[in-house]
C-alpha positions as CSV (number, residue, x, y, z in Angstrom):
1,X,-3.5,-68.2,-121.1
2,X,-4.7,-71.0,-119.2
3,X,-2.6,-69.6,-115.8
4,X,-4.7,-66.3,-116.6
5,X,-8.1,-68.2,-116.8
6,X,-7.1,-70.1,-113.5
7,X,-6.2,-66.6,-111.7
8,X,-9.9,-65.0,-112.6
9,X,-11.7,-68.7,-111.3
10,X,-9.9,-68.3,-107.9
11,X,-11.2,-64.5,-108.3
12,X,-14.8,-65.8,-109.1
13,X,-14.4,-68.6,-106.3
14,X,-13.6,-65.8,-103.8
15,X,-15.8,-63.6,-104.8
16,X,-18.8,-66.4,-104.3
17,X,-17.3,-67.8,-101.4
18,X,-17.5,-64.2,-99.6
19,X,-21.4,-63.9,-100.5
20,X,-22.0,-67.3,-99.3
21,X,-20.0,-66.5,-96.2
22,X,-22.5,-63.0,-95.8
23,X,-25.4,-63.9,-97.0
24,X,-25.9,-67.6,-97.1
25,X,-28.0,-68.2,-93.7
26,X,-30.6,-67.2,-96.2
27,X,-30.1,-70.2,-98.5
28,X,-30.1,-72.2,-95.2
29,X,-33.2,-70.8,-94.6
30,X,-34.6,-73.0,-97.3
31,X,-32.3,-75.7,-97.8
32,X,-30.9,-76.7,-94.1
33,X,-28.1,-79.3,-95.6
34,X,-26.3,-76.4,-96.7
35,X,-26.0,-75.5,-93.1
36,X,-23.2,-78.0,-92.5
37,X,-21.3,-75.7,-95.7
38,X,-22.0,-72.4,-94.2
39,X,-21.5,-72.8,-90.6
40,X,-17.6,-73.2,-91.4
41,X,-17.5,-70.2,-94.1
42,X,-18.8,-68.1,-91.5
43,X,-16.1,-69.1,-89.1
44,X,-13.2,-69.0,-91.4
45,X,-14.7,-65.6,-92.7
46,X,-15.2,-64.1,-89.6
47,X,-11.7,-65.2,-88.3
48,X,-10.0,-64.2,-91.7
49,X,-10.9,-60.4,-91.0
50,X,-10.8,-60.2,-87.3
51,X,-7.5,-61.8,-86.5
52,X,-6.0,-60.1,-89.9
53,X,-5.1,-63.7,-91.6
54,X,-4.4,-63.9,-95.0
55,X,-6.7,-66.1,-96.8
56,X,-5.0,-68.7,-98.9
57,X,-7.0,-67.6,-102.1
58,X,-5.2,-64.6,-102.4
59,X,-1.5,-66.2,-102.7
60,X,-3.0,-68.9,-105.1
61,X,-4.6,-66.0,-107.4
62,X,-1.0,-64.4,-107.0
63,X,0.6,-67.4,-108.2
64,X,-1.4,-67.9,-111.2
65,X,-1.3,-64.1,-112.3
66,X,2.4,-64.7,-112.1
67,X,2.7,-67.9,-113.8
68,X,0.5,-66.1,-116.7
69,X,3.0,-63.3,-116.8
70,X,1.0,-60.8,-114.7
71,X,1.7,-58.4,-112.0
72,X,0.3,-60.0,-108.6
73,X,-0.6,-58.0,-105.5
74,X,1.1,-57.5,-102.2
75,X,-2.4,-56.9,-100.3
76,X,-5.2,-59.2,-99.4
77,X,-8.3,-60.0,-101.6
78,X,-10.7,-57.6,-99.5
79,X,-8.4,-54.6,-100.2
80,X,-6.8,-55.0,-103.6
81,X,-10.9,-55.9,-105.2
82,X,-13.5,-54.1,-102.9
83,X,-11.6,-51.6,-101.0
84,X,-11.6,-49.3,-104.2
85,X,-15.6,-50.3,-103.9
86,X,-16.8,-50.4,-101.1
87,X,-14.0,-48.3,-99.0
88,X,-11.8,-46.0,-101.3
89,X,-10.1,-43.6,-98.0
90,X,-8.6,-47.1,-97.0
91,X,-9.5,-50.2,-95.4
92,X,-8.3,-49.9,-91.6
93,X,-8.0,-52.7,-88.9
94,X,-10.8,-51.3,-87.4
95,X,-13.0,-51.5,-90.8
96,X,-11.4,-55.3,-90.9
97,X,-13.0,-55.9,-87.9
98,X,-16.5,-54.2,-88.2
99,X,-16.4,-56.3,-91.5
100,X,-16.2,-59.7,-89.3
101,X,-18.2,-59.1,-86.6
102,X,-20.8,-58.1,-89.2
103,X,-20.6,-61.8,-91.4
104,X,-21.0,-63.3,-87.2
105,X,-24.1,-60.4,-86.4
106,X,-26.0,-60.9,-90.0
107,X,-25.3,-65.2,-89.4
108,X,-26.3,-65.2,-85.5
109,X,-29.6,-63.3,-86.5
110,X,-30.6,-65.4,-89.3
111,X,-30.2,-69.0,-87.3
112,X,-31.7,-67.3,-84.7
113,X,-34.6,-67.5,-86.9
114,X,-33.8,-71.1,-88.2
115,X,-33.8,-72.2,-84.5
116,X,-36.9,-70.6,-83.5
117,X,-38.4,-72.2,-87.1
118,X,-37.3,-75.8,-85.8
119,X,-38.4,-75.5,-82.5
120,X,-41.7,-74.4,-83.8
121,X,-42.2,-77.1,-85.8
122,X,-41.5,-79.6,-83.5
123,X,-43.3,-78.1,-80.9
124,X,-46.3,-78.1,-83.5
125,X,-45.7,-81.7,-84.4
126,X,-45.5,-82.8,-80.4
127,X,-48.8,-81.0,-79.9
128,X,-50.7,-82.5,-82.5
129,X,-49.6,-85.8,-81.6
130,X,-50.4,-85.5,-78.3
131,X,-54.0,-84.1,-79.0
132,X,-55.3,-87.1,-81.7
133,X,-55.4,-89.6,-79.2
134,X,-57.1,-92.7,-80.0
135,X,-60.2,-91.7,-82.4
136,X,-63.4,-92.4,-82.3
137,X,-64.3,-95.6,-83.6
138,X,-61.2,-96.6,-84.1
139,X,-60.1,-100.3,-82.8
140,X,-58.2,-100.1,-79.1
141,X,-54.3,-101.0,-80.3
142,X,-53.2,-104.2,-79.3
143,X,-50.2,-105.1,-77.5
144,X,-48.1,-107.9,-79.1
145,X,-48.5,-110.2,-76.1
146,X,-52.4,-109.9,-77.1
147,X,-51.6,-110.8,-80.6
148,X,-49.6,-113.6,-80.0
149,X,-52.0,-115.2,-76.8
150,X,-55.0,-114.2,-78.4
151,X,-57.6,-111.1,-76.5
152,X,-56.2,-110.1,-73.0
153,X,-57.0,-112.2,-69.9
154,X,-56.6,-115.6,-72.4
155,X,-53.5,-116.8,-71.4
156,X,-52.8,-120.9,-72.9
């Protein structure tokens, strides 16, 4: 029972880790932290389906359907769960590999944004900074020389 329980987490896991892989420059969007997460799902997603790997979820889910006296599967994750989905003629190489270079397409145009967002902002920031200036009325900031020696020119 508990072997079966561990088999549909991993399932669950997978399932989450694939959305945050696709879709999680969005959460980056508003909370940048998570980029240092996503940035590496991304890669490891990408990579997974171009170069064909076999993603180490899918022989751990294996091993506890086993251990729990079910039947495992021989294919990977993407074609034993949404093939029947998402492609049900068959998921080719080719399919594999539309599939990563859409995770890196979807994840290069939403950082795009995030980039142009940053630079904004600190472009907006260096500009306002640079047009306060000293205000009017305000007291002339003192250097610490002047605050140690007293007003500038009265040197003891």
């Amino acid at each position: 029972m508990l072997d079966r329980l561990c088999a549909d987490a991993v399932v669950v896991f997978h399932l989450a880790f694939i959305a945050f892989a696709f879709a999680g420059g969005l959460l980056v969007l508003r909370w940048r932290r998570l980029m240092a997460l996503h940035l590496p799902a991304v890669a490891w997603a990408t990579l997974v389906e171009v170069m064909h790997w076999r993603c180490p979820l899918t022989p751990l889910e294996n091993y506890f359907r086993h251990r729990g006296g079910q039947v495992g599967y021989a294919e990977g994750f993407v074609e034993h769960y949404l093939e029947p989905i998402l492609y049900p003629s068959g998921l080719t190489p080719t399919i594999q590999v539309m599939i990563g270079c859409a995770v890196f397409l979807v994840n290069a145009a939403v950082y795009t944004i995030v980039i142009t967002r940053w630079r904004r902002r600190g472009r907006e920031s260096a500009g306002a900074a640079a047009t306060l200036g000293p205000q009017p009325g305000a007291a002339e900031p003192v250097s610490t020389l002047q605050a140690a020696h007293g007003s500038a020119g009265q040197w003891v």
